[in-house]
KEKE-54062 format. One record per residue: x, y, z of N, C-alpha, C in turn; residue in one letter; residue number from 0. Coordinates in pm, whole numbers, plus 50000, padded with zeros to 5 digits. Each point is the difference from the previous one (the first is absolute). Example, Ala and Ser with C-alpha at 12.3 -4.5 7.8 and 13.67 -1.06 7.14 Angstrom:
2
51319,49431,50780,49911,50119,50000,50090,50120,50000,a,0
49965,50105,49928,50082,50119,50006,49923,50109,50073,s,1
This chain:
307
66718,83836,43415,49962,49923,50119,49848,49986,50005,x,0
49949,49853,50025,49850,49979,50018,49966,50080,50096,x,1
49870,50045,50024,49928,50051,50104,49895,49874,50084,x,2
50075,49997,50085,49958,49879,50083,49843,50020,50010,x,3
49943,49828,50010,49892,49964,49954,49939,49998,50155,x,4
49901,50074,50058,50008,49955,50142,49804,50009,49995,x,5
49948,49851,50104,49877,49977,50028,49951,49975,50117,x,6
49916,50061,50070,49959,49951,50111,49868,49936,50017,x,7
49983,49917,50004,49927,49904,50026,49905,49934,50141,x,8
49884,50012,50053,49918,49957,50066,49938,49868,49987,x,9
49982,49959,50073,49988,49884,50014,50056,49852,49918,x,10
50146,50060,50072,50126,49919,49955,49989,49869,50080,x,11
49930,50001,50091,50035,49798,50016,49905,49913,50015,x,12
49873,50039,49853,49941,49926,50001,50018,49925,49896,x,13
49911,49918,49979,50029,49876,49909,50047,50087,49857,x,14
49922,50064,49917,50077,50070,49895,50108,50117,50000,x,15
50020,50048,50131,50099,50102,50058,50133,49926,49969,x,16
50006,49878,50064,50099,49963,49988,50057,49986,49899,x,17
49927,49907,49890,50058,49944,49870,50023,50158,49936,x,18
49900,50091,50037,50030,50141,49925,50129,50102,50010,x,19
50047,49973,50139,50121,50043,50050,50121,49967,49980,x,20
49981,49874,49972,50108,49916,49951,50064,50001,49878,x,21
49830,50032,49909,50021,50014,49823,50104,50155,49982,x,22
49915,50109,50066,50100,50162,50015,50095,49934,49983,x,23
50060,49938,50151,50129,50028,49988,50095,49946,49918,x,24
49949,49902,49939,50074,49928,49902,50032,50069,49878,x,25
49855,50073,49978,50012,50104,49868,50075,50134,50028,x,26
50083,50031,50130,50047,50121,50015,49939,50072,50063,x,27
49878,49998,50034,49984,50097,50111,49991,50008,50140,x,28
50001,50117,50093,50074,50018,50116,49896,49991,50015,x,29
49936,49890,50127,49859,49972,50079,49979,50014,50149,x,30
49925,50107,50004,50017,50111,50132,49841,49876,50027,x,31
49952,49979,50170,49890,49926,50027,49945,50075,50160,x,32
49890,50004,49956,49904,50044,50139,49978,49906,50085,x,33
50044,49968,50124,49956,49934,50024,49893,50061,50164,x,34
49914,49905,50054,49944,50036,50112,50050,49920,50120,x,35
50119,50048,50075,50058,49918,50072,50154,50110,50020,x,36
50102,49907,50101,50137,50090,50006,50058,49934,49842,x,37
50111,50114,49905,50044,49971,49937,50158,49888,50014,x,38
50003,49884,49913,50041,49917,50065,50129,49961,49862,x,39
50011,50140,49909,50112,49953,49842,49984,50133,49968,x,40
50142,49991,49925,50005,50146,49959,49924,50037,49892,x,41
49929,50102,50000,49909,50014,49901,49816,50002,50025,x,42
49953,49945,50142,49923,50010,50037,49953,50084,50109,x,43
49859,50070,49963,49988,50100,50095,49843,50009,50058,x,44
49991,50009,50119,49892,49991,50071,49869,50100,49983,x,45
49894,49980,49968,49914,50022,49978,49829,49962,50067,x,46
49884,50111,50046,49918,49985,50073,49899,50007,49880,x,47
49896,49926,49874,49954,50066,49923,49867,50072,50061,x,48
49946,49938,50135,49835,50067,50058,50039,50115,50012,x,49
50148,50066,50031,50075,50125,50049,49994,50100,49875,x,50
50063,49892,49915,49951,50118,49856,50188,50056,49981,x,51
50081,49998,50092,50077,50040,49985,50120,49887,49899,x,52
50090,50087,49888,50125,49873,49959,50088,50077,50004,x,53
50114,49903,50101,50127,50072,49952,50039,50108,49906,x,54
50044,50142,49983,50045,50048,49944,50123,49948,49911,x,55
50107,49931,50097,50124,49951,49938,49976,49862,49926,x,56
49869,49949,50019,49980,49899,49954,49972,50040,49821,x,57
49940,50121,49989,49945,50024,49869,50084,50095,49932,x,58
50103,50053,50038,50116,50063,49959,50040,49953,49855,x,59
50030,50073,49941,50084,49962,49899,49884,49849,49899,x,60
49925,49954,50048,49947,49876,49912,49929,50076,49881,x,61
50012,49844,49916,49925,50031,49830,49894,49975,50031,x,62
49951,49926,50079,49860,49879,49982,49969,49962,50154,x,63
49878,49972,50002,49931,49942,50150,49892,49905,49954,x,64
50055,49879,50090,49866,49906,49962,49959,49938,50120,x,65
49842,50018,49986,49929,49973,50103,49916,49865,50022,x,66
50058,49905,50036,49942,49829,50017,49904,49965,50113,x,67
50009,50138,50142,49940,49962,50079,49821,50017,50019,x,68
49964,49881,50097,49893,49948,49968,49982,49860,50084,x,69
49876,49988,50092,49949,49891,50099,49987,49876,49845,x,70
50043,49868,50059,49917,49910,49854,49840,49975,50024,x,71
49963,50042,49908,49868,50026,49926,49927,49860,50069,x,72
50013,49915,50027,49953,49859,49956,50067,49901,50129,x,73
50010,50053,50115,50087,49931,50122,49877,49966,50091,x,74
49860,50071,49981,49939,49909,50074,49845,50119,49956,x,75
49883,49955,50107,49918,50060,50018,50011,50154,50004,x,76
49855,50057,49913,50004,50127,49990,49957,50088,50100,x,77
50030,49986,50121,49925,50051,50128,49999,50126,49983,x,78
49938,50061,50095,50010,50170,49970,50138,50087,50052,x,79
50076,49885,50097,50103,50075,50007,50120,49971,49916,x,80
50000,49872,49896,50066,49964,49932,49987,50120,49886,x,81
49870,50011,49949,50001,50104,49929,50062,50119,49980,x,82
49997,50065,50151,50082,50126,50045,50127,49981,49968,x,83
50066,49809,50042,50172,50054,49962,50043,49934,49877,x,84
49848,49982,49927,50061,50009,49862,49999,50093,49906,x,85
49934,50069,50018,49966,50136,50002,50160,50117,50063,x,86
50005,50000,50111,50092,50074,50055,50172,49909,49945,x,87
49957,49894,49992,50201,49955,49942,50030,50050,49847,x,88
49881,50080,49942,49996,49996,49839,50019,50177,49969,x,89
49909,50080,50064,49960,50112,49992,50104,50089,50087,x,90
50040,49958,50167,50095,50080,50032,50098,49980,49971,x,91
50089,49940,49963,50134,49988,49919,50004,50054,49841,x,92
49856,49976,49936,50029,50105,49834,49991,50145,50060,x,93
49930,49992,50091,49982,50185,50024,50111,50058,50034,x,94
50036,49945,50094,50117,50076,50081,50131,49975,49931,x,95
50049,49921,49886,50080,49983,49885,49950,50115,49886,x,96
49896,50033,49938,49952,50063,49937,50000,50112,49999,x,97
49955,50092,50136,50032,50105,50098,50156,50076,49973,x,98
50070,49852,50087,50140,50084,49971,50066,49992,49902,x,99
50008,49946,49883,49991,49981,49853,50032,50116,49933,x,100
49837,50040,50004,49944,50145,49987,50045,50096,50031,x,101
50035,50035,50103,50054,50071,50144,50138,50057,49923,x,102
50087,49895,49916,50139,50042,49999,50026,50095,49881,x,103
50128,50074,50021,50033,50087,49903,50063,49932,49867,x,104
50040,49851,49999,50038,49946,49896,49955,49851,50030,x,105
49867,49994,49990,49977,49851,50020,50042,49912,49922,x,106
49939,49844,50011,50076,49893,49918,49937,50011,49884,x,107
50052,49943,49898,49902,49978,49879,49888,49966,49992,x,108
49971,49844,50064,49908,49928,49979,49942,49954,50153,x,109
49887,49966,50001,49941,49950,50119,49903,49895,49966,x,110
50086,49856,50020,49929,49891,49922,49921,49912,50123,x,111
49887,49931,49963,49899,50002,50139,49936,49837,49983,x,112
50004,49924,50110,49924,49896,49930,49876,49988,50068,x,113
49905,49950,49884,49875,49975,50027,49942,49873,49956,x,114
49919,50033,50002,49907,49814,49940,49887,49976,49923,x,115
50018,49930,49941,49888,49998,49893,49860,49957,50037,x,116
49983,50005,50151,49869,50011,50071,49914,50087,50000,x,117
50097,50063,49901,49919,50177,49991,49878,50004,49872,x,118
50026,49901,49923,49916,49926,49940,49845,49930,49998,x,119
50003,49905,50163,49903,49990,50042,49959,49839,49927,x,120
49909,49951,50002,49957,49930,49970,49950,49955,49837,x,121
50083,49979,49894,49940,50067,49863,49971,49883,49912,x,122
49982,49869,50091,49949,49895,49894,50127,49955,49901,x,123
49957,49993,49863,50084,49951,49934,50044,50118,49863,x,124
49984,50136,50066,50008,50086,49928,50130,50056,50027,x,125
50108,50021,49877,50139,50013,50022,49983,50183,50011,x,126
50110,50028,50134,50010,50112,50040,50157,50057,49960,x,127
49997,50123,49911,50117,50088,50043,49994,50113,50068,x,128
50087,50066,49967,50059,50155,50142,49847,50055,49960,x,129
49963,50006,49903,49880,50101,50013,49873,49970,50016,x,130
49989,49906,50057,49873,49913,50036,49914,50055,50125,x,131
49925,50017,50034,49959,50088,50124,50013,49918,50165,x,132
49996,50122,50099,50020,49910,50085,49852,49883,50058,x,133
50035,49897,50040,49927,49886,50058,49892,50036,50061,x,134
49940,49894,50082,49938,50008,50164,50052,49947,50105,x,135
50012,50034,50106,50001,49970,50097,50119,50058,50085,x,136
50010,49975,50157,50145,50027,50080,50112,50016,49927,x,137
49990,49873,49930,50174,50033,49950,50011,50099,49926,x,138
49925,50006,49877,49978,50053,49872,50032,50136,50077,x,139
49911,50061,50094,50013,50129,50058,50097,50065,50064,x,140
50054,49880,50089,50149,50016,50015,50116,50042,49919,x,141
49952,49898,49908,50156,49991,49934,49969,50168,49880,x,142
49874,50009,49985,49999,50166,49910,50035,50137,50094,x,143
50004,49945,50158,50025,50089,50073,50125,50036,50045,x,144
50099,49868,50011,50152,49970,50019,50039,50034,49857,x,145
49937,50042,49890,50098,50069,49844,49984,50136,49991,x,146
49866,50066,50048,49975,50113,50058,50113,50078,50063,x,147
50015,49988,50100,50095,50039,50078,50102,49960,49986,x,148
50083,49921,49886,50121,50014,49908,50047,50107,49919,x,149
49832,49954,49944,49990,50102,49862,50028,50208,50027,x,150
50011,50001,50180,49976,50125,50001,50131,50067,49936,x,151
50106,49931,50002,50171,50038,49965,50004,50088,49855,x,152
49878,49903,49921,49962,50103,49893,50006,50120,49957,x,153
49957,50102,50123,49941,50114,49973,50183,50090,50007,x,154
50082,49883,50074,50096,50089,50006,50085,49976,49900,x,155
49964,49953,49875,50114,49943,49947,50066,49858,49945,x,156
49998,49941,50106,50029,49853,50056,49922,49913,49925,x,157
50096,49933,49897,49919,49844,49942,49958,49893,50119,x,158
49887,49953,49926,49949,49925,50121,49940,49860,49915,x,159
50022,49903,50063,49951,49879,49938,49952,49923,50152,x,160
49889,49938,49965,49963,49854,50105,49964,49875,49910,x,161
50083,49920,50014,49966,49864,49974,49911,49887,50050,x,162
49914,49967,49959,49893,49946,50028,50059,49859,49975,x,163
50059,49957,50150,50037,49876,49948,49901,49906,50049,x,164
49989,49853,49908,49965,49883,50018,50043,49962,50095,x,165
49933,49837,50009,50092,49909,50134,50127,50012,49962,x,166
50087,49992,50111,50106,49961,49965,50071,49877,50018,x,167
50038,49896,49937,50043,49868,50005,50163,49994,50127,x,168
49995,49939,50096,50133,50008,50020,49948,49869,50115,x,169
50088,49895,50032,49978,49946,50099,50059,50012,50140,x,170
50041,50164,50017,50042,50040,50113,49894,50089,50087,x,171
49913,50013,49908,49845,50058,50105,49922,50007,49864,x,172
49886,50073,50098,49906,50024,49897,49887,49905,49969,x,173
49931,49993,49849,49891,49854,50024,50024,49962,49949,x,174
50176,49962,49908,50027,49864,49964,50053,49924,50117,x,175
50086,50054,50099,50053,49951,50153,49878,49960,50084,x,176
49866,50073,49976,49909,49936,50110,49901,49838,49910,x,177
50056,50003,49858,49933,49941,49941,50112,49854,50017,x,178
50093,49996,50007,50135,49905,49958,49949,49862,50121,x,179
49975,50062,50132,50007,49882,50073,49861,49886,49967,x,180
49922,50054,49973,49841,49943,49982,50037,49936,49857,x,181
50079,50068,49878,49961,49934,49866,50157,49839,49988,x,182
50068,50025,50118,50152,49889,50008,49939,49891,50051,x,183
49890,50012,50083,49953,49820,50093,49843,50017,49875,x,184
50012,50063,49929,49911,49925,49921,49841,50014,49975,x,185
49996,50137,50059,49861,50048,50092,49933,50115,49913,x,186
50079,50069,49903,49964,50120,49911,49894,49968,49977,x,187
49947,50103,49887,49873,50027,49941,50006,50127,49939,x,188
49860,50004,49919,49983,50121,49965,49893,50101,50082,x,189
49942,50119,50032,49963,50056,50100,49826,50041,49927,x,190
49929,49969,50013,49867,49993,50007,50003,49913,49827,x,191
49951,50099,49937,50011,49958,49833,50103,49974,49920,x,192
50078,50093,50088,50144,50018,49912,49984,50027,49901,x,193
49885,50100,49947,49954,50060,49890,50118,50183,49993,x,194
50003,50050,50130,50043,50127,49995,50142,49962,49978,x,195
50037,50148,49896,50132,50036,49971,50082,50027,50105,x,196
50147,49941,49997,50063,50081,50091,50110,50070,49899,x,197
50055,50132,50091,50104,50043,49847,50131,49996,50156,x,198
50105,49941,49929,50098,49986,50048,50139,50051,49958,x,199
50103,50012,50083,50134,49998,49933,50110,49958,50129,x,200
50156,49951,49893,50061,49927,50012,50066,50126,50145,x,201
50041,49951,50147,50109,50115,50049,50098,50096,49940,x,202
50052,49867,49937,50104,50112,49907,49939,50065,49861,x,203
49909,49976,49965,49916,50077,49904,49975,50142,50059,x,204
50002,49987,50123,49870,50127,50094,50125,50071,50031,x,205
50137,49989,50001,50071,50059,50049,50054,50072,49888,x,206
50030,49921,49905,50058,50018,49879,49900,50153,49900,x,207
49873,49963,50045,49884,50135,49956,50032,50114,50066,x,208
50039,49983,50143,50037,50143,50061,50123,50076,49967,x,209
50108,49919,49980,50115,50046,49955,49981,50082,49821,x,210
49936,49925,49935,49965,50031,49877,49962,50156,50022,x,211
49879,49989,50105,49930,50114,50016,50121,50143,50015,x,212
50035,49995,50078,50101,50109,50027,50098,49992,49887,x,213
50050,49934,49931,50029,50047,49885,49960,50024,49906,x,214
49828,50023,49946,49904,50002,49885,49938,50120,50036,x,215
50042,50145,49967,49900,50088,49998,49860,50014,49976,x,216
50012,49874,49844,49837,49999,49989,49941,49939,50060,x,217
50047,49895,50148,49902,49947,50103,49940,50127,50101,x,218
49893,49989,50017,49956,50090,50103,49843,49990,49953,x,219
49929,50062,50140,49836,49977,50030,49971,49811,50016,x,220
49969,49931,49998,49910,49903,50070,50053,49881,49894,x,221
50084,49919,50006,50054,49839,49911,49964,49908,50103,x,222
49946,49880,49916,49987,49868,50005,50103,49950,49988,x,223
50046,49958,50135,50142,49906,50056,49932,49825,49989,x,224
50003,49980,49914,49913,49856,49988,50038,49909,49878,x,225
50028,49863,49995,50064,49968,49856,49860,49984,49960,x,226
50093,49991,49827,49873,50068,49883,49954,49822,50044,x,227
49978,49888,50030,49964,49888,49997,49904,49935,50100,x,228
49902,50144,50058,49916,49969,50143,49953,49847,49928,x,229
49949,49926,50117,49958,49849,49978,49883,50062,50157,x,230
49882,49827,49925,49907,50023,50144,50087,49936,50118,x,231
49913,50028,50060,50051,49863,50136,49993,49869,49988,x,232
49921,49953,49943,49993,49878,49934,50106,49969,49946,x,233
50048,50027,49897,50125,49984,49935,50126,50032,50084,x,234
50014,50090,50073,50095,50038,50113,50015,49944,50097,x,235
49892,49883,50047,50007,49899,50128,50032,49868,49894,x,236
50006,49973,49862,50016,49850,49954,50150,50036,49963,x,237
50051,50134,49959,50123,49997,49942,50090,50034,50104,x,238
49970,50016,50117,50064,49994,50113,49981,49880,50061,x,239
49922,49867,49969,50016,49913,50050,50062,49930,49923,x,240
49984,50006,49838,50127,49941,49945,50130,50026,49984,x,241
50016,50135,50067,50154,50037,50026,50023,49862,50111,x,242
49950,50055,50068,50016,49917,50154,50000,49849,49998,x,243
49928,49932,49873,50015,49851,50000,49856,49956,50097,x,244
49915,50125,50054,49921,49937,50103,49857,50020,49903,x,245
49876,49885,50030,49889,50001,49965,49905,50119,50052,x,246
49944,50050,49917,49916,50125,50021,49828,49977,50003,x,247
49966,49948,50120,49856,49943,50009,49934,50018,50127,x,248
49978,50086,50064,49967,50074,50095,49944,50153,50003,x,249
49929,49996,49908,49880,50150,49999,49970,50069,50164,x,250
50044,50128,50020,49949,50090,50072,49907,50069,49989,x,251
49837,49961,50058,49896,50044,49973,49996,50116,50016,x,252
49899,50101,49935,49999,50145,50021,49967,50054,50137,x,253
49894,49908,50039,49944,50059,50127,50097,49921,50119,x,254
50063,49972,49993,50129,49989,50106,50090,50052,49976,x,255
50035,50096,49928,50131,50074,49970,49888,50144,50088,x,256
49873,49993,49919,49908,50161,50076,50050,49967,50146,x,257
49945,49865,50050,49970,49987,50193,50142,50050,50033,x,258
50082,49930,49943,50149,50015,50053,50070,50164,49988,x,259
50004,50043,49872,50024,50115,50000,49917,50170,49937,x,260
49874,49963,50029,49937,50105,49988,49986,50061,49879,x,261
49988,50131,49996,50031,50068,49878,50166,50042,49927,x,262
50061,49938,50085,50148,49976,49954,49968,49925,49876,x,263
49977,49904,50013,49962,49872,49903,49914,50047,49883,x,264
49912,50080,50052,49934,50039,49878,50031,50113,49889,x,265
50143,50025,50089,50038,50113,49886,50147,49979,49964,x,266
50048,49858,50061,50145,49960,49955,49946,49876,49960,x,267
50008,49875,50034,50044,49904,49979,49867,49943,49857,x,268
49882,50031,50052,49857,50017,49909,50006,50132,49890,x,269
50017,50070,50005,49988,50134,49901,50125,49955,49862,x,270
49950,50055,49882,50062,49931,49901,50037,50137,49916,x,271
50187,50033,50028,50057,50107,49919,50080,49942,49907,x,272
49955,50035,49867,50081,49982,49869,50051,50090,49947,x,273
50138,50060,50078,50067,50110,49944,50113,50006,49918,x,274
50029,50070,49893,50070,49984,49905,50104,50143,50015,x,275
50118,49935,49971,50125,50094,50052,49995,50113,49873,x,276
49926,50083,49963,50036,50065,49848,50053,50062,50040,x,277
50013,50108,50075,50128,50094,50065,50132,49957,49984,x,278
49989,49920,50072,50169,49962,49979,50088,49927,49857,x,279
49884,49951,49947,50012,49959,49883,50027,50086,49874,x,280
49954,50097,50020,50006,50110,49927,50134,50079,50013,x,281
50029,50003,50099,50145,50059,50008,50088,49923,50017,x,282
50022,49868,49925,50091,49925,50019,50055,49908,50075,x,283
49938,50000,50135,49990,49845,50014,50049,49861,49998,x,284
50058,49918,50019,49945,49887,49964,50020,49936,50142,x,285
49924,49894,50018,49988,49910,50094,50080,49883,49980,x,286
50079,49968,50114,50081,49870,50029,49931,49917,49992,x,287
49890,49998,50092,49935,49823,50019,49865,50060,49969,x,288
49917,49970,49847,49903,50002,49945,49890,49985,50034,x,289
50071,49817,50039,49880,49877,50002,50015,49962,50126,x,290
49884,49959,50043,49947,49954,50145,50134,49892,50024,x,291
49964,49878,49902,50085,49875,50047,50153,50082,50006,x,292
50079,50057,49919,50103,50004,49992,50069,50086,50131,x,293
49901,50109,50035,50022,50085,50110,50002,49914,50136,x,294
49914,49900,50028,49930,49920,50146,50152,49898,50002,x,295
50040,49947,49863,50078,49900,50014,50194,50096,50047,x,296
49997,50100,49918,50095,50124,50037,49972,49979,50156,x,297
49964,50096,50057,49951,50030,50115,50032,49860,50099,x,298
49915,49875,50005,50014,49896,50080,50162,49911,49974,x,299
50037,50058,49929,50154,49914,49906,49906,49918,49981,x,300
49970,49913,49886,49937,49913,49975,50013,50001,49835,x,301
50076,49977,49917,50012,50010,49915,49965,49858,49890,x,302
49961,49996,49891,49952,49910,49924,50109,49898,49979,x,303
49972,49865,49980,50093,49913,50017,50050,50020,49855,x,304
50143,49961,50007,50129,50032,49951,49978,50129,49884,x,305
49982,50115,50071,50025,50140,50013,50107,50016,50064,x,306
């Protein structure tokens, strides 16, 4: 008799929660979900993370815990109190997952964590892997501080991996969904130079890496969740407008992306990460959707004529 495959999972209903929850269960495993709210399906269990406290029965018996939760990075201005709850949606939920992890007399195997390849920083056109040092700035500091306090599961034992994922493509949120309405009437562009790299991957690429993860012993410490095929923005605003059929001639100057969004802008949408997945590549791997066009046209249904 198998020994049932069981995962609990945080931040199950966000944009990659979902597609990630969905993938488990298809592959067999039993998907236990935190949620912050009354539990509303069997299988979900309520959780405070500023409290620090998780379900006991929630972590019973599981192989694996994966941790998705997290404010989006990139939803608006970096105010100082925005900071705090991006900061606090990242840090109190790894801790207090981490904590009781630790805590147990037979914890899970693995404790797989996602992160972002913001941790990077700003690096020009210089290709980055896992061992590249960390960046400058907010994010960069963040995001070495949200693997930190993953990484503590370590000391007990506990494999630990964070994925440093790229954008993620999906037109159900995110910045291909905030990008879709502006590039359909015809209005796109590329965003200052459209010189900086962006490193991206497909939803189901990003989901498909985590699942991998928990079954790859040799994943663990810090992978590039990103297809091996980063493109600049430049190229990522014309091949998204030729998915789309729409003309791409409308440049977003730099210093109106600064007025508008501050140092958000200067460390997302302006800052140029060229990260290369060798981690995952190395242990086997492979990626569904490679290539920019083939993933955007996946994703939007939009498939090449008579394909």
């Amino acid at each position: 008799m198998n020994t049932p495959r069981v995962v609990l999972l945080a931040g199950a209903s966000g944009l990659l929660g979902r597609a990630l929850g969905a993938r488990l269960n298809a592959e067999g495993w039993e998907v236990r979900r935190l949620v912050r709210r009354a539990p509303a399906a069997s299988g979900e269990f309520a959780w405070d993370p500023a409290g620090g406290q998780v379900p006991a029965a929630a972590l019973a018996g599981a192989t694996a815990v994966i941790n998705l939760a997290g404010e989006n990075i990139a939803a608006g201005r970096w105010t100082a109190a925005r900071r705090r709850l991006l900061r606090s949606s990242r840090i109190d939920p790894s801790r207090a997952l981490a904590r009781a992890i630790a805590a147990m007399p037979r914890p899970p195997e693995v404790f797989a964590c996602a992160s972002a390849v913001g941790f990077y920083g700003d690096r020009g056109d210089v290709a980055v892997a896992e061992d590249a040092a960390r960046g400058e700035g907010f994010l960069a500091e963040l995001t070495a501080e949200w693997e930190a306090v993953g990484a503590a599961v370590e000391a007990a034992g506990i494999r630990w991996a964070a994925l440093r994922l790229g954008v993620i493509l999906s037109p159900e949120g995110g910045a291909l969904a905030r990008l879709l309405p502006v590039f359909r009437l015809g209005l796109g562009g590329r965003l200052a130079s459209g010189r900086q790299w962006m490193s991206w991957i497909s939803r189901e690429d990003a989901a498909a890496a985590f699942v991998h993860v928990l079954a790859t012993p040799a994943c663990r410490g810090p992978l590039n969740a990103c297809s091996p095929g980063p493109v600049t923005n430049a190229d990522f605003t014309r091949v998204l407008g030729f998915v789309l059929r729409r003309p791409v001639v409308f440049p977003v100057p730099a210093f109106a992306l600064r007025v508008a969004f501050g140092q958000m802008a200067e460390e997302t949408l302006l800052a140029s990460t060229r990260a290369i997945p060798r981690g995952l590549a190395a242990t086997g791997f492979r990626f569904g959707q490679p290539g920019l066009e083939a993933a955007l046209r996946h994703e939007l249904g939009r498939p090449r004529a008579g394909s």
